[in-house]
GUKE-501513 format. One record per residue (C-alpha): x, y, z; residue in three letters; residue number from 1. Coordinates in steps of 0.001 Angstrom, whole numbers, plus 524288, in hexadecimal, padded with zeros to 5 digits. Layout:
BEGIN
{{X, Y, Z}, 'ALA', NUM}
...
end
This chain:
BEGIN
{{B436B, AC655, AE60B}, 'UNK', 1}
{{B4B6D, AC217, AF24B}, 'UNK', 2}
{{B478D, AB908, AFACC}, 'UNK', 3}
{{B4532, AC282, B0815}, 'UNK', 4}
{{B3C55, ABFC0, B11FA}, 'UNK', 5}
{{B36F0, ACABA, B195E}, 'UNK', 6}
{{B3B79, ACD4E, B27FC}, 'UNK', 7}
{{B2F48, AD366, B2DB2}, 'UNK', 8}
{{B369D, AD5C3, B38D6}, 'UNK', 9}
{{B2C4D, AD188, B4276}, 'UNK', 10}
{{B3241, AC8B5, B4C6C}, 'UNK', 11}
{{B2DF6, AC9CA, B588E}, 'UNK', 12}
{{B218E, AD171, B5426}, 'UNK', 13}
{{B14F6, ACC4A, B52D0}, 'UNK', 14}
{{B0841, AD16B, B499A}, 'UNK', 15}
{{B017A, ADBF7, B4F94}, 'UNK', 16}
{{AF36E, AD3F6, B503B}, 'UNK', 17}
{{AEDB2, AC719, B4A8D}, 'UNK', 18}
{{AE942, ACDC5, B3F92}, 'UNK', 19}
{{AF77B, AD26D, B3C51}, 'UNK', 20}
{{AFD54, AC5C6, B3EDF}, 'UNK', 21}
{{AF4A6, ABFC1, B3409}, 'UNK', 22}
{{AF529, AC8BC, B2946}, 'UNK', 23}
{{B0525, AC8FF, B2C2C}, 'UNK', 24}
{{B056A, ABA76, B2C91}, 'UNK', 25}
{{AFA7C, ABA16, B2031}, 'UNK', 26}
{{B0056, AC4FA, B1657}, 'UNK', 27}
{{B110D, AC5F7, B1ADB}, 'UNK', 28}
{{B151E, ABBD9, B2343}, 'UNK', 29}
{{B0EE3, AAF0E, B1D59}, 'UNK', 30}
{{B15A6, AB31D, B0FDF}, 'UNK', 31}
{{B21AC, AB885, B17AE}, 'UNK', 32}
{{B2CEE, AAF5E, B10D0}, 'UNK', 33}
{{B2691, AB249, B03DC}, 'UNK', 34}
{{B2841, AC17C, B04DC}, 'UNK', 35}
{{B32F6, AC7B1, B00CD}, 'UNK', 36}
{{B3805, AD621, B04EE}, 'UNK', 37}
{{B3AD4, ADF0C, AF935}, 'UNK', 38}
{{B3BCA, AEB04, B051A}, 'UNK', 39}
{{B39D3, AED9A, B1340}, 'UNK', 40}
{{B3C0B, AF8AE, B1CF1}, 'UNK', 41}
{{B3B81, AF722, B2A79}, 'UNK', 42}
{{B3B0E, B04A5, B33A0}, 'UNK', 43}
{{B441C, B05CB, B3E65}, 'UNK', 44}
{{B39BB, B04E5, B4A0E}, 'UNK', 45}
{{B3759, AF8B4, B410B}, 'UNK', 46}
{{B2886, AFAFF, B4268}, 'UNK', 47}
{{B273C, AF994, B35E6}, 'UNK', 48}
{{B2C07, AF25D, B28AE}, 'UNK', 49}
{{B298B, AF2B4, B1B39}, 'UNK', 50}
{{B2A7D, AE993, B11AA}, 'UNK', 51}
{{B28F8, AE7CA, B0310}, 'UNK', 52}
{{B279C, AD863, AFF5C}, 'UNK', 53}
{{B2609, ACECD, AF557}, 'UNK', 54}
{{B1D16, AC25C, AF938}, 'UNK', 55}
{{B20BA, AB831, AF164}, 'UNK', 56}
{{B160F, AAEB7, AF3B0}, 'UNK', 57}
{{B0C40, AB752, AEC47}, 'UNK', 58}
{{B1143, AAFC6, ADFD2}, 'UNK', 59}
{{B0B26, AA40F, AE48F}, 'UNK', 60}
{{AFEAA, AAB4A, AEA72}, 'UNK', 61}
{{AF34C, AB21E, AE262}, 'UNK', 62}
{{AF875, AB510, AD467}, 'UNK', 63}
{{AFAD1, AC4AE, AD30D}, 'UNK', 64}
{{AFBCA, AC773, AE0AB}, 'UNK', 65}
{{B0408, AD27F, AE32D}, 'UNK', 66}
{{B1298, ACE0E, AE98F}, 'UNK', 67}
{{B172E, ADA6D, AF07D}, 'UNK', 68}
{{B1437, ADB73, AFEED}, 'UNK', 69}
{{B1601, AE8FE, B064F}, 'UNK', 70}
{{B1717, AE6A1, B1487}, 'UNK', 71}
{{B17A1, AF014, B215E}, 'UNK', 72}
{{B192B, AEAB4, B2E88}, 'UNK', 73}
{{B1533, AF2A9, B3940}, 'UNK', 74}
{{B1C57, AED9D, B4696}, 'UNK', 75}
{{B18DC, AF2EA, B54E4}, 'UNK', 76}
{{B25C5, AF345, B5B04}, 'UNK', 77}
{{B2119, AF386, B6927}, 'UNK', 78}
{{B170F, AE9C0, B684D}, 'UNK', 79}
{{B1F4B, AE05F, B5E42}, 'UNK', 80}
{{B11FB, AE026, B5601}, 'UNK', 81}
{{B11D2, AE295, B4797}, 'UNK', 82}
{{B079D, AE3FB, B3BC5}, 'UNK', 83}
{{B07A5, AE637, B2E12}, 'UNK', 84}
{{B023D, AEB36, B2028}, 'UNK', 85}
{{B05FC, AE602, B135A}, 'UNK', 86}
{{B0146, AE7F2, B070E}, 'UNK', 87}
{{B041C, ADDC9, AF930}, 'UNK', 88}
{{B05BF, AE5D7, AEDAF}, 'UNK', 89}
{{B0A0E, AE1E9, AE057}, 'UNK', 90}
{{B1638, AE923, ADDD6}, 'UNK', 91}
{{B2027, AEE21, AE850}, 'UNK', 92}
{{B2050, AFD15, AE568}, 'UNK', 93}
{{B10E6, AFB7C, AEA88}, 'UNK', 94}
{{B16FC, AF4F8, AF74B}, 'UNK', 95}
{{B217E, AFE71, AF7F1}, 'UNK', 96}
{{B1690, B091F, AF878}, 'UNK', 97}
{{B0E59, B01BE, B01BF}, 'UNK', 98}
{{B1892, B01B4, B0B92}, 'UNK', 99}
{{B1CAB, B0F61, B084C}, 'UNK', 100}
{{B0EEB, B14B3, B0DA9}, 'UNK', 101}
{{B11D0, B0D2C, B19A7}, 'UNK', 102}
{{B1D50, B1302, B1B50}, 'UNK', 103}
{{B29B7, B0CDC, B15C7}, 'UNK', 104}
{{B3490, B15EF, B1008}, 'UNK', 105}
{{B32CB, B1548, B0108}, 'UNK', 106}
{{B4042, B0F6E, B004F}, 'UNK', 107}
{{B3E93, B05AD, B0811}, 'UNK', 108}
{{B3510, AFEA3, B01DB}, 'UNK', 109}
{{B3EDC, AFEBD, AF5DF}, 'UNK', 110}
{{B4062, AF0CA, AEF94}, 'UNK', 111}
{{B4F7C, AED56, AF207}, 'UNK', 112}
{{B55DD, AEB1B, AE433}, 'UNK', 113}
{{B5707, ADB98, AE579}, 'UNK', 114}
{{B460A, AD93D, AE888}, 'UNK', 115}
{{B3E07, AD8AD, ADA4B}, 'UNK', 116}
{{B3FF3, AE049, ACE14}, 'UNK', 117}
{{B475C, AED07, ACBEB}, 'UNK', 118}
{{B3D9F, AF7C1, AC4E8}, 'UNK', 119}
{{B413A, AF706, AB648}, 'UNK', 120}
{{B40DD, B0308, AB357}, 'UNK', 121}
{{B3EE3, B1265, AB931}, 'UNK', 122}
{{B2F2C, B10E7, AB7D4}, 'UNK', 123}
{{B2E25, B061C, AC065}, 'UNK', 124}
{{B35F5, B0CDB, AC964}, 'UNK', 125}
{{B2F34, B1A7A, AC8E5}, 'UNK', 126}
{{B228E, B13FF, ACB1F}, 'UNK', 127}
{{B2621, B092D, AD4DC}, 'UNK', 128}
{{B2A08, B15BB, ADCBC}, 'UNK', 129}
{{B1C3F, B1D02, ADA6D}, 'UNK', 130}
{{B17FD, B120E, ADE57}, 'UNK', 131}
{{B1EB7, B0F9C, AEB64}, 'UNK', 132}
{{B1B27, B1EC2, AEDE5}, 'UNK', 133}
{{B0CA1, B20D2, AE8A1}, 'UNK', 134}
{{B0713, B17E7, AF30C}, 'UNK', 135}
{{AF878, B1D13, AF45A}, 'UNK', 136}
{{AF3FB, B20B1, AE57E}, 'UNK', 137}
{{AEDFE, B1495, ADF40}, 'UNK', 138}
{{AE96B, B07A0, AE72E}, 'UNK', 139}
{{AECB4, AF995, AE140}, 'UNK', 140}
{{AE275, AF3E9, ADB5A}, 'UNK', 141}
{{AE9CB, AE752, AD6FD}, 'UNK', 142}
{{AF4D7, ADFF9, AD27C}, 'UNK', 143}
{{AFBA8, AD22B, ACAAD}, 'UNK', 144}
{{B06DD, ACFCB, ACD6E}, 'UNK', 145}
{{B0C24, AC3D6, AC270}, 'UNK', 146}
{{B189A, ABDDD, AC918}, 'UNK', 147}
{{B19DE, AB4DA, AB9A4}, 'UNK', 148}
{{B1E95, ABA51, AAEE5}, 'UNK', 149}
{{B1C1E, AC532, AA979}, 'UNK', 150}
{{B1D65, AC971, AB89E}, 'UNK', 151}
{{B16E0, AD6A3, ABB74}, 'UNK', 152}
{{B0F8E, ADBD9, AC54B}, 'UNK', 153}
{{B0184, AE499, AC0FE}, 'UNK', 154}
{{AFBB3, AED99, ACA2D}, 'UNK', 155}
{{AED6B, AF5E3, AC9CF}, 'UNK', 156}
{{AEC63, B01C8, AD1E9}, 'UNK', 157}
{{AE11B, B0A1D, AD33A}, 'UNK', 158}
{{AE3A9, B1980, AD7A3}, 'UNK', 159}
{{ADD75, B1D6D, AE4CC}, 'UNK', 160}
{{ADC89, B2BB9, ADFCE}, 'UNK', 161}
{{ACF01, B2C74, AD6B0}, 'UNK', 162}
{{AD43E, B3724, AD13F}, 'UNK', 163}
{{ADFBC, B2E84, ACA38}, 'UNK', 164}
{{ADE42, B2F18, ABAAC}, 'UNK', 165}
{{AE438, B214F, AB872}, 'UNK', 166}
{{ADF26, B1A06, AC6D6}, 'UNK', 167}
{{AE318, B0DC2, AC18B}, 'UNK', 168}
{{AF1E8, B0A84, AC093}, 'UNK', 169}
{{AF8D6, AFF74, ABC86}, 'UNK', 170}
{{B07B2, AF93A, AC164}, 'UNK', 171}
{{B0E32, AF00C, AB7CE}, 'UNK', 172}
{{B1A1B, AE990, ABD62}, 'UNK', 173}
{{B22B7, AE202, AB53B}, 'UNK', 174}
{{B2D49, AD9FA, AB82E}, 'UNK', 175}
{{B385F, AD628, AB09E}, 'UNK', 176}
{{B3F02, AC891, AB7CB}, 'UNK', 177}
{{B4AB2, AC937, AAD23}, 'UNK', 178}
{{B4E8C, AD512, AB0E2}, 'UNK', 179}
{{B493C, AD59F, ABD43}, 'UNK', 180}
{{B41F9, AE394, ABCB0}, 'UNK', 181}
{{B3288, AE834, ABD97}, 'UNK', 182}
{{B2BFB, AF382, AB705}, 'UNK', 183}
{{B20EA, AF977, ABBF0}, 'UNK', 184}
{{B16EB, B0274, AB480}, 'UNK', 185}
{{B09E0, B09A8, AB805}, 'UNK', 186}
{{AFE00, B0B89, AB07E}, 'UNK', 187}
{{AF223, B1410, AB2D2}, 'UNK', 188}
{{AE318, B1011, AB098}, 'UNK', 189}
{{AD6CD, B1950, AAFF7}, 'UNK', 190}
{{AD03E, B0D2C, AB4D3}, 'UNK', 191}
{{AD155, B0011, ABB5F}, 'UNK', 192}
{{ACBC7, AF966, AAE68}, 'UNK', 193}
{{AD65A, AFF42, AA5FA}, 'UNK', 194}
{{ADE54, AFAE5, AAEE1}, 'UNK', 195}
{{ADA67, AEC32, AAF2C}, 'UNK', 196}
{{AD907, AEB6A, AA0D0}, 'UNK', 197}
{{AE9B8, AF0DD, AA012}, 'UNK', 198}
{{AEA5F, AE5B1, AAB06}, 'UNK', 199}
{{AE3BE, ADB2E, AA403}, 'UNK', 200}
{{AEA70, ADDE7, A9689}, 'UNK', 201}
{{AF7F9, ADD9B, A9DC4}, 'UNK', 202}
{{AF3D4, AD0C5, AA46F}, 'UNK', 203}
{{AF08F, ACBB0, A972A}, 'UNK', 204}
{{AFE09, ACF96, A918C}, 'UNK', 205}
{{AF944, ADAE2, A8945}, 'UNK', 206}
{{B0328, AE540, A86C4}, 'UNK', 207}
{{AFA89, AEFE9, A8BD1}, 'UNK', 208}
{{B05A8, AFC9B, A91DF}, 'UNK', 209}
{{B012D, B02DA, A9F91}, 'UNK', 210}
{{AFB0A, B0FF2, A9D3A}, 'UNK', 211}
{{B0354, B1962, AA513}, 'UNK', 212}
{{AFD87, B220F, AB0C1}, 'UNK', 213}
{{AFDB3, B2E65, AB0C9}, 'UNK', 214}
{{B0AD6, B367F, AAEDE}, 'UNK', 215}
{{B04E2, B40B3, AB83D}, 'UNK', 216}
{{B0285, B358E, AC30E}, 'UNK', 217}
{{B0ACA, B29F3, AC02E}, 'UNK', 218}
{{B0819, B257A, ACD85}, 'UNK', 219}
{{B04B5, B1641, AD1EA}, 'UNK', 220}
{{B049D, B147D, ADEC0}, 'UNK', 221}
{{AFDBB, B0ABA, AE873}, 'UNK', 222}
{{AF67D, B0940, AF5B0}, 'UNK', 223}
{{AFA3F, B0C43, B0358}, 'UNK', 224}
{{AEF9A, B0285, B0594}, 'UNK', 225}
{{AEFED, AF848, AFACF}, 'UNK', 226}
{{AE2D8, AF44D, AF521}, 'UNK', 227}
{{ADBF4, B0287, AF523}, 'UNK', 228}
{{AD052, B0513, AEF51}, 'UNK', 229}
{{ACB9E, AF882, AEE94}, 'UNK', 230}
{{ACE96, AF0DF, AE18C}, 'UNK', 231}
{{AC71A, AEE2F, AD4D1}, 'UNK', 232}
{{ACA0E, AE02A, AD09D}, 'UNK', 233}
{{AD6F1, ADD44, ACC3A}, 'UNK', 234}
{{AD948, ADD9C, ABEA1}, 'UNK', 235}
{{AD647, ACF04, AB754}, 'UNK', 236}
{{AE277, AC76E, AB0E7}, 'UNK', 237}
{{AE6DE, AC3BF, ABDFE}, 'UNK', 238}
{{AEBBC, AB522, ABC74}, 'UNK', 239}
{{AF9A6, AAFB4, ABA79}, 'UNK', 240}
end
């Protein structure tokens, strides 16, 4: 990944309240020369900006954390003011989404071609796009990402639709350093324990396929609001 610092392009503005200054200072700016930008949009009036980023210094924080961090700054032109929501998701077609359903043009949230991995193959990139688009079907649940090899990234999502036959999906992605490419694949659960045990057996090394969702809905998708319902326990396995 390059080496490129965000410009949050607030000079001259401060945090809206106390409470903004600290969370800024606590969750962006204290990590600010580890992040790197893989996108960003700005609007004209520049009252707001988007930005999809990689924080490096997760691979020195809690193993498995996800790396990703989606980003909208909200600036008050007149009053030279600003706040913000972020969100840290595991993989960056979840960010992309996230910032989508605040907002930002689809294509602007695009990864340019010299951040991370090229998709490997037309899969990954029919359902990184579902994914950037279906923003409000399932909820995350939880996610590993392993940055030591074999490095992948596993992700549990639960449906917020009852009425979903498979409410439990899995993302798988791989990535391939020779060649510099990721796959990503989907899997559908009846349940959150059939679920874990395909988690566990992966973690464990077992060569144990992803069942597929359904061809009638082959749709994973992720929160506007990350985090919703409120999670199960994560899935066991999760040390380096």
């Amino acid at each position: 990944m390059p080496s490129y610092e965000p410009d949050f392009r607030l000079d001259d503005y401060q945090a809206a309240d106390d409470r903004v200054d600290e969370q800024f200072s606590q969750h962006i700016a204290g990590d600010q020369d580890m992040l790197t930008v893989l996108a960003e949009h700005h609007t004209s009036d520049d009252r707001h900006s988007f930005y999809v980023l990689h924080n490096q210094s997760v691979t020195w924080d809690t193993p498995g954390k996800p790396q990703m961090v989606a980003l909208h700054l909200q600036r008050d032109v007149a009053a030279r003011t600003f706040r913000f929501d972020h969100a840290e998701l595991p993989l960056p077609a979840m960010a992309q989404s996230w910032l989508i359903a605040r907002g930002c043009p689809e294509d602007k949230t695009l990864l340019s071609r010299d951040t991370g991995t090229a998709p490997a193959d037309d899969a990954t990139r029919t359902l990184e796009e579902r994914l950037r688009g279906d923003g409000d079907h399932f909820a995350l649940l939880t996610s590993y990402t392993r940055d030591s090899p074999p490095e992948q990234t596993t992700v549990l999502l639960r449906a917020c639709d009852e009425r979903e036959p498979l409410p439990f999906r899995v993302l798988l992605e791989e990535i391939d350093t020779d060649a510099w490419t990721h796959t990503l694949r989907e899997g559908g659960f009846t349940t959150f324990e059939a679920a874990t045990r395909w988690w566990e057996a992966h973690w464990y090394g077992e060569d144990v396929p992803l069942p597929a969702p359904p061809a009638s809905d082959r749709r994973a998708a992720l929160p506007s609001t990350p985090g919703r319902p409120v999670p199960p326990a994560p899935p066991r396995g999760h040390s380096r």
